[in-house]
N, C-alpha and C positions, 0 to 999 in steps of 0.2 A: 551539575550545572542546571540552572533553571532549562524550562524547555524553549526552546531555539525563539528570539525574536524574528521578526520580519525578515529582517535584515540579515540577522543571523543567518536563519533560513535559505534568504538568497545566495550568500555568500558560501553557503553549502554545493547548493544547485550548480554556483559557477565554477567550484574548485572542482565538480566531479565531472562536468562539462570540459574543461582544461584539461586534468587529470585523468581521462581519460577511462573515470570507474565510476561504478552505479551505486548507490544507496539501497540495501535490501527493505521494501517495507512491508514488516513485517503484522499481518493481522494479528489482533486480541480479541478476547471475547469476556477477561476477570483478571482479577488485581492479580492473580498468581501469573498470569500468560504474559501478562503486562512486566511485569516484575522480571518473566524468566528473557524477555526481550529486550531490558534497560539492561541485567547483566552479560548478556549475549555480546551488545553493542561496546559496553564497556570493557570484556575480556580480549574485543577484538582491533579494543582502540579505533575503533568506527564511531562518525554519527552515525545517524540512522532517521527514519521514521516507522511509526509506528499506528498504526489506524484500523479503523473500526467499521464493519459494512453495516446494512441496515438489521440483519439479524442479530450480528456482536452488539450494536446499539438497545436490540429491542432486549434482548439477555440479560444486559449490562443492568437496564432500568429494573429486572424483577421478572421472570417468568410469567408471571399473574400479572405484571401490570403492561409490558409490550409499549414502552411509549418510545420511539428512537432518543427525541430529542434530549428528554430527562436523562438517558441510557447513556447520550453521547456526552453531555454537560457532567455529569458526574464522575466519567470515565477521564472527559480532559480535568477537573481538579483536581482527581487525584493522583492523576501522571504531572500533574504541576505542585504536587508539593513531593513524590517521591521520586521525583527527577531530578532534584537536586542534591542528592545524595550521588551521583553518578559523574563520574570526569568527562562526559563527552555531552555532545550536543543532540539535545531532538526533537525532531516534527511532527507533531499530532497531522491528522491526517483522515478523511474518510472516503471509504472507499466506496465500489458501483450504486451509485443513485438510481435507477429508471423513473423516466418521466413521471410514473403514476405514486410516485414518493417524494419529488422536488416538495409538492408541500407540508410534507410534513416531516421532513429528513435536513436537507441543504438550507431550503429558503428559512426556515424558522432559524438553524444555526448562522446564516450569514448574519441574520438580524440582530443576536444574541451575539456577535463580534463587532459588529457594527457600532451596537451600543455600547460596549467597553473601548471600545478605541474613540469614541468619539468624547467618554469621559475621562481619558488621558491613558486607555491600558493598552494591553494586547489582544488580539484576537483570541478567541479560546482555540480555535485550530488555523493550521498555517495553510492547508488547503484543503479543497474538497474537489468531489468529483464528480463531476454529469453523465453517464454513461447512455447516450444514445445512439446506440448500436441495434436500439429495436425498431429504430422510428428513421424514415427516410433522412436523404445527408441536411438535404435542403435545411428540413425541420430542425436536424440534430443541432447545426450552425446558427441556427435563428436565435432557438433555446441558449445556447451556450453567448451568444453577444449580450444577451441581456444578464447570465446570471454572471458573465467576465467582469460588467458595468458593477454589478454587485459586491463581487470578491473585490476589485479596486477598491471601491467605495471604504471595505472590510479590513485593507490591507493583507489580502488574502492570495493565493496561488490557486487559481481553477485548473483543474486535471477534465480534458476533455477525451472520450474515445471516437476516433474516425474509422468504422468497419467492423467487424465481428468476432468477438470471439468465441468457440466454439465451447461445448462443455455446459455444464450445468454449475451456477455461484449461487447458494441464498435464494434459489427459486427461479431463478432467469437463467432461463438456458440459449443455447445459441446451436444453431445444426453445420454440421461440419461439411461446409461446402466451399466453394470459392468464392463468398463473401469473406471467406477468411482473412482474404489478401488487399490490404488500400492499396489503391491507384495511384498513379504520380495524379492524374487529376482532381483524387481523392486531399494530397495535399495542396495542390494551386486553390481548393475552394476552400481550406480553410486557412491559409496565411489571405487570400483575397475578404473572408468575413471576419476573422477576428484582428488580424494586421500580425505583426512580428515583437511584439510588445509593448506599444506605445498604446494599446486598449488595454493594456495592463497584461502581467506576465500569466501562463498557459502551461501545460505540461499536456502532449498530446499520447495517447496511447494508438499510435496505429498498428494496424495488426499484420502478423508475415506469417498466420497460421496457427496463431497461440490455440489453446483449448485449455480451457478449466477442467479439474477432475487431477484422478492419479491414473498416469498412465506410466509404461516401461520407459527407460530411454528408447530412444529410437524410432519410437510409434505416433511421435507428433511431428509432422513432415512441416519443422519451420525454415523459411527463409530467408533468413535476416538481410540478403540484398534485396529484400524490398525495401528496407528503411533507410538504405544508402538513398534507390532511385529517388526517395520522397525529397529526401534531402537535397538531393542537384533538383527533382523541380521545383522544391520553393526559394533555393538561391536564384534559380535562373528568373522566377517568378522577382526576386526579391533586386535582381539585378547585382546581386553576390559573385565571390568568385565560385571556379568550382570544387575548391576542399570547403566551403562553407557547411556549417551544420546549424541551418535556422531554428530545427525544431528542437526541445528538449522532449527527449520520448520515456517514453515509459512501457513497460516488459508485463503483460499480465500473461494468465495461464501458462506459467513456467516450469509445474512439475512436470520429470519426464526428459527437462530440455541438454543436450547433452554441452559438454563443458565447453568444446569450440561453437558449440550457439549462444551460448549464453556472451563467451567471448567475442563474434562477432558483431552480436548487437548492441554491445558495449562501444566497440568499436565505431559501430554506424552513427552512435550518439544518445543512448539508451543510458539515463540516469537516476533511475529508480526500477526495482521489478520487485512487484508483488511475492511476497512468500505467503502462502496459507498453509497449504495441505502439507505440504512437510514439517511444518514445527507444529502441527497439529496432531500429527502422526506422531512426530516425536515426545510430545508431552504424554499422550494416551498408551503411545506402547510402552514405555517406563510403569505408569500408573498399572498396566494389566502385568509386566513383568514383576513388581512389589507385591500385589495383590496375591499373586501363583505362588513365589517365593516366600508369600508371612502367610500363609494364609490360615492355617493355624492360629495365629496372633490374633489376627484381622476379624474372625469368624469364631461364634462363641460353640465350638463345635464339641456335638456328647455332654452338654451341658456346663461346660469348664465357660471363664468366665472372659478371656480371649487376652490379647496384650495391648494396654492400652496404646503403649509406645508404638503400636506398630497399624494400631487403626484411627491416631490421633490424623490427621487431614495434615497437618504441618509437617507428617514424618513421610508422607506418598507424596505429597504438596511438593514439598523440599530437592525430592528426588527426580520428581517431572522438571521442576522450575530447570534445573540441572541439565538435563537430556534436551531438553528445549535449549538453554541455551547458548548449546554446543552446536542444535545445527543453523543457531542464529551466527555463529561465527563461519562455519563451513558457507554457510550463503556470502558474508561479508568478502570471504576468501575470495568465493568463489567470483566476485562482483568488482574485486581489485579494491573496496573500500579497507581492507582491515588498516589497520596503522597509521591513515590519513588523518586523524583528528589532527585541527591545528589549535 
């Protein structure tokens, strides 16, 4: 299928809202990750999303040349023309912004959607993300009203975070302390600056402890009843009942999280979680177990002349893409999306 319209899109967000499951979104950093991600989602009868941070962007453009933009523009054409070889639905996507990137990351791409949709097409991505988790709330919310203005503008989904997540992503790290945790006040100020979708629609990351990195299970002390309280304050803010769930949230720093976390925050209303480190790990430890296993082949050793079949890129390639997108399905599993494509 082409990858998800607007609309599409939306009508994702609402079924997993309804449905009570998350969408795994899964970072890329090259056509083969990308690749092992479309068949992931596809073996698991899942949509999905799939997105790209500012280092998978600057990768994507060329080691030597570092430009996101270029990085992220080439990355969404070519998931829009081998996306549709795939029976499910998907949503490009980019992930942690920090402010000292807006201009040359987010805002150049809103603008480059802006201008296709304004000449009858699509957005090149369905959302992006602000990640102001380094800059007081006040600030974080001001920033996010104007680029929300934007993404409408775009026909786009803005992903905003409220509070901190711990862990090191791409450069930006966050210290593991009790900024970990949003406040119920932490949501009353942003359904009171951004509204509940009528400034156009939001995906909020608030945080209940997450941490970026690989850690054991067990060793990141999340609490998913914070995402409940968020919830009854901004219905009560919103003048809701109290099963309402205003906000659509989003799960980062999830390796580590054990299976009734993952499950409860699902529960709370958690419709997308970040996957990095584990289908990263998974593509790499494949690649170093082929490596050990041919290596003879691989390796023109004592002077013999090695096996091409076996240091061709497509033959390690093939076998990562594989491994990857096995634990793209164990996430979908794990997230209750498998078998929901409609």
């Amino acid at each position: 299928m082409p990858i998800a319209t607007p609309e599409v899109y939306a009508d994702m967000l609402d079924r997993a809202k309804a449905g009570s499951f998350a969408y795994p979104a899964i970072n890329v950093s090259s056509s083969q990750t990308l690749n092992a991600a479309l068949k992931g989602f596809a073996d698991a009868g899942s949509d999905g999303i799939i997105q790209v941070s500012t280092g998978g962007a600057d990768y994507l453009s060329g080691p030597s040349i570092k430009n996101m933009v270029s990085g992220s523009l080439a990355f969404a054409a070519y998931a829009h023309e081998v996306a549709k070889n795939y029976p499910v639905n998907i949503a490009l996507h980019t992930d942690h912004c920090p402010k000292d990137k807006l201009d040359t990351f987010v805002r150049p791409l809103l603008a480059a959607s802006t201008e296709r949709v304004q000449a009858g097409g699509t957005p090149w991505f369905q959302s992006h993300m602000w990640d102001g988790s380094a800059v007081p709330l006040d600030e974080n919310l001001q920033i996010a009203q104007e680029l929300l203005a934007l993404a409408k503008a775009a026909n786009v989904i803005l992903e905003i975070e409220v509070g901190v997540v711990g862990g090191e992503e791409d450069g930006v790290e966050g210290a593991i302390d009790d900024k970990l945790y949003s406040t119920p006040e932490d949501a009353i100020a942003t359904i009171k600056a951004l509204g509940s979708g009528e400034n156009g629609r939001y995906l909020t990351a608030l945080t209940f402890g997450n941490v970026h990195g690989v850690y054991k299970p067990g060793n990141v002390k999340l609490r998913p009843e914070i995402l409940l309280q968020a919830q009854h304050a901004a219905a009560t803010e919103l003048g809701l009942t109290g099963d309402a769930r205003p906000f659509d949230l989003v799960f980062h720093g999830g390796s580590g999280s054990l299976p009734e976390e993952i499950s409860a925050a699902v529960d709370n209303g958690v419709i997308k979680m970040n996957v990095d480190t584990d289908t990263q790990y998974a593509f790499t430890r494949d690649i170093a177990g082929w490596m050990i296993g041919n290596y003879a082949g691989v390796l023109k050793i004592d002077g013999e002349v090695g096996n091409k079949k076996q240091y061709d890129p497509r033959a390690w390639g093939k076998s990562a893409e594989e491994a990857m997108a096995k634990r793209v399905v164990e996430a979908c599993d794990a997230l209750r999306s498998a078998g929901t494509h409609q």
